[in-house]
N, C-alpha and C positions, 0 to 999 in steps of 0.2 A: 526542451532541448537538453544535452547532454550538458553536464555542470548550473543547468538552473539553480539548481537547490531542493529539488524534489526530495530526494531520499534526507536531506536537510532537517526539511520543513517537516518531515514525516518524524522524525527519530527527536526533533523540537517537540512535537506534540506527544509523543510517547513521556518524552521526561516531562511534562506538564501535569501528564496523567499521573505519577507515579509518584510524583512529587505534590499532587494539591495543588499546581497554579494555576494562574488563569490563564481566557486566552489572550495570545501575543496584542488584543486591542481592548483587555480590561473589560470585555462585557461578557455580560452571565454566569459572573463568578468564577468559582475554583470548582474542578475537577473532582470524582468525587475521592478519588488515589486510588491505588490498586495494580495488578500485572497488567503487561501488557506484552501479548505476542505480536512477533515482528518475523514476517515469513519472509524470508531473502533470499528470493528466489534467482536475483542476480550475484549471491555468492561471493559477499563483499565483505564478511565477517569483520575483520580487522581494521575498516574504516568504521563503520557503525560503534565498536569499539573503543576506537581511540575518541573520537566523537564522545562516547558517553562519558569516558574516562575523564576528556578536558572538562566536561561540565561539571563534572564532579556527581555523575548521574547516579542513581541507588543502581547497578547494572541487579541485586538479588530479585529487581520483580522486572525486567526485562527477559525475555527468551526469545532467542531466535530460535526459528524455525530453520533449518538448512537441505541444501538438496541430499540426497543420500548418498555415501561416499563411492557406491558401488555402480549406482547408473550418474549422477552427477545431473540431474534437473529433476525439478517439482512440476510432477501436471495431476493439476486438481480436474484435469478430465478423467482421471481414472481415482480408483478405488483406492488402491493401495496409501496415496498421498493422502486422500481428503480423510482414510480413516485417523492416517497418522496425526492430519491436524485437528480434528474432534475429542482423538483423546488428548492430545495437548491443550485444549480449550478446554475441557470437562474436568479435566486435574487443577489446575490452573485460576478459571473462571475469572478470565482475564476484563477489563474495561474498553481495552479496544488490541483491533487485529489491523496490523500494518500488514498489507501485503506489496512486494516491492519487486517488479511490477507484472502487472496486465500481458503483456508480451513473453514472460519467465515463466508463467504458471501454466500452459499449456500448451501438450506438442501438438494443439491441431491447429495454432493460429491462432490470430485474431478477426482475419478478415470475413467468418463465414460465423453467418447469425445465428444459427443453429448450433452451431459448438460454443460461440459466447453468450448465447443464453445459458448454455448448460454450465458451464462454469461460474457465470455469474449468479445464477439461480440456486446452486448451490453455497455461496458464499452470504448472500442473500439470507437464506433460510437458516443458515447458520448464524448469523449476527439476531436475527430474529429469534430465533429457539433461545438463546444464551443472553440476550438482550444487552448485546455489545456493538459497543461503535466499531463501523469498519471504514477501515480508510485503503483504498485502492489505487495506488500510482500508477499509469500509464502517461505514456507518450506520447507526443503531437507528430505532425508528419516534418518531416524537413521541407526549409521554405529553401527555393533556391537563391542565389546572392542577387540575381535579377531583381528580386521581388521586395518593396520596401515593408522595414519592420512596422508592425501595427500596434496600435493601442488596445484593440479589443482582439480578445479569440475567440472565434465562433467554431461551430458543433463542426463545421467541415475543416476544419484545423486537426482535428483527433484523428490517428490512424486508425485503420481496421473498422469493423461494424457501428453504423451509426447506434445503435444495441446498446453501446458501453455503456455511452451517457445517457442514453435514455432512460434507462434503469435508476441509476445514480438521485438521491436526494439531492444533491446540491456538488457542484464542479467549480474547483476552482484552478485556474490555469496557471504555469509558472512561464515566463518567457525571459531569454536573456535580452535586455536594450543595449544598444552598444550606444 
């Protein structure tokens, strides 16, 4: 949901990276430090910012990624983007790639399996080749106010192709409880 704390919890773990700490529950150590690219693909610059700012974050080994001033969105379904992001990963040789989110990075949708495997499979083969953690935010669907909040969220909570997560190592969900 919108104000979870996704882009939060993503821009926490970047300074973790980049800083040697652990994670937020102390297991499996520290980090091992290094760049980390942050693809923002919702075009928030100036919070991600002040964020790093108040934590007192190294902002010299963060990079964002941004849409282009000229068309104004990132879609890693085409060429042009995804060369842009390899060579900012190849220069770089960042420890992990935020991308922010799933819904931002491509104009063909999310809902159609075929276009989200190609973009995930690209993303995919990229963290592999360069042997960097990727962390990918997306969106749960909206529940309506009918509907009572849950404790658990399941794979039919995610919008667009069941694809997403299926791919995915490991999902972790953010929900607001009121």
């Amino acid at each position: 949901a919108p104000g979870a704390g996704k882009s939060l919890l993503a821009l926490d773990l970047a300074r973790r990276v980049i800083h040697r700490e652990a994670l937020p529950d102390g297991a499996g150590g520290t980090f091992p430090g290094g760049n980390v690219v942050y693809v923002d693909a919702e075009a928030v610059p100036q919070i991600q910012n002040e964020r790093a700012e108040g934590w007192g974050m190294d902002r010299s080994q963060l990079y964002l990624m941004l849409p282009e001033e000229s068309y104004g969105l990132i879609d890693f379904g085409g060429e042009a983007d995804q060369d842009r992001l390899l060579q900012m990963l190849y220069e770089l040789q960042p420890h992990l790639l935020v991308v922010d989110s799933l819904s931002s990075i491509t104009l063909k949708g999310e809902n159609n399996v075929e276009d989200v495997r190609a973009v995930l499979s690209f993303l995919s083969a990229v963290a592999r080749e360069l042997d960097l953690a990727l962390l990918l935010i997306h969106h749960l669907r909206k529940r309506g106010k009918a509907l009572p909040m849950m404790d658990l969220v399941t794979a039919d909570d995610f919008r667009g192709s069941s694809h997403i997560i299926a791919m995915a190592r490991s999902v972790l969900a953010l929900s607001i409880i009121q």
